[in-house]
C-alpha angles and dihedrals in degrees: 000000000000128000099196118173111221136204093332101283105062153043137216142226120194121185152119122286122178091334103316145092108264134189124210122185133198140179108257099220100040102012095242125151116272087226086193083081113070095336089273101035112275147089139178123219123248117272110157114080137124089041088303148089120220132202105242137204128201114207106161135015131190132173114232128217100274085044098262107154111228113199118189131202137089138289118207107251107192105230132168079359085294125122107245129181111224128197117260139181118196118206109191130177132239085257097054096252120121116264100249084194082064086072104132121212132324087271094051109112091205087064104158103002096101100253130090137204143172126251158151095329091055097065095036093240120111094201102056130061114228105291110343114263100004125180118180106212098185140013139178140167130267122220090259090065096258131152116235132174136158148192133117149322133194112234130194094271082075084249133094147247138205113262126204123194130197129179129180117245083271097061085253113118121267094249084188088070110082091326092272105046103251145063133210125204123199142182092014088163102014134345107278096032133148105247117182127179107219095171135029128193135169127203136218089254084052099244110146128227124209126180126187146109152282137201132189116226130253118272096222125010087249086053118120111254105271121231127266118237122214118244151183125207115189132189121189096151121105093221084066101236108152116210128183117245084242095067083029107104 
């Protein structure tokens, strides 16, 4: 899923293996394994956490500035008896092990594995994980050294809306960004569309980039698929309130 150069002598693989996130890392010159990571090689990221093991999915790595390597997708959380698809962010060390100082708030039920989530806690409501079904596609650093990644959620009105996540170095969210940590976009081309971030990119200033896609509905369930059309958010507010280019004068 993600190819990310680390440190100047290696490389590294990131991908799904039997339902999991798994690291390979290679030498960058001749391709051998970097045998300080995992003894051969390879690791696998932490999924089992909160008396459970998940099945996860990487869709995005990125290296930050002390070599740590930060891995973004989604892990299955079981809820109401329902497969759901929950957002996660992976932290792992130069020597493959998690970053136990990645460790999210007091509710996470990844506290201490090195990956961190949102949940219940986050949208006030016991019974119901973060967003329904929720899948991060990118992520990168600020230069705050924030992490920020992006990518969809479904939402009651059976769509869905471009999500945007930001934690603190510490795996807690970045309570500065938008209060809670998050934002939500909906209706980018029409009111129930489905909106998706594919790339996400902070500035110096601090404005955030996110590119992605919508798409309008059908108009019937026998309709043809519509297209997607191509889209920017940016957010360059303090108050954290993205706004497509489109509604931007």
């Amino acid at each position: 899923e993600s190819l990310v150069l680390g440190g100047g002598d290696r490389v590294y693989a990131v991908g799904e293996a039997d339902q999991r996130v798994r690291v390979l890392a290679r030498d960058v010159v001749n391709g051998a394994p970097v045998l300080a990571i995992g003894g051969d090689g390879a690791v696998d990221a932490v999924r089992s956490f909160d008396g459970g093991t998940y099945f996860c999915t990487p869709r995005a790595a990125t290296l930050d500035g002390t070599g740590r390597l930060v891995i973004a997708g989604s892990y299955v959380d079981i809820a109401f008896g329902a497969p759901r698809a929950q957002p996660a962010v992976w932290r792992i060390l130069d020597t493959g092990e998690p970053d136990p100082d990645f460790h999210g708030s007091q509710s996470s039920p990844s506290f201490g594995t090195g990956v961190v989530t949102l949940r219940s806690g986050s949208t006030n409501d016991e019974n119901r994980d973060f967003g329904r079904n929720t899948v991060l596609e990118a992520v990168t650093l600020g230069p705050d050294a924030a992490v920020l990644a992006t990518g969809w959620r479904d939402n009651f009105e059976q769509h869905t809306d471009m999500v945007t996540l930001a934690f603190r170095d510490d795996g807690v969210s970045q309570g500065g960004y938008n209060i809670v940590g998050f934002v939500i976009h909906d209706g980018a081309s029409a009111d129930d569309s489905f909106d998706e971030g594919a790339l996400v990119r902070v500035l110096d200033s601090g404005a955030i980039w996110v590119v992605g896609g919508s798409r309008p509905p059908r108009a019937m369930p026998s309709s043809p698929l519509p297209a997607e059309s191509p889209l920017v958010w940016v957010d360059r507010d303090p108050a954290r309130a993205f706004s497509p280019l489109a509604d931007d004068d």
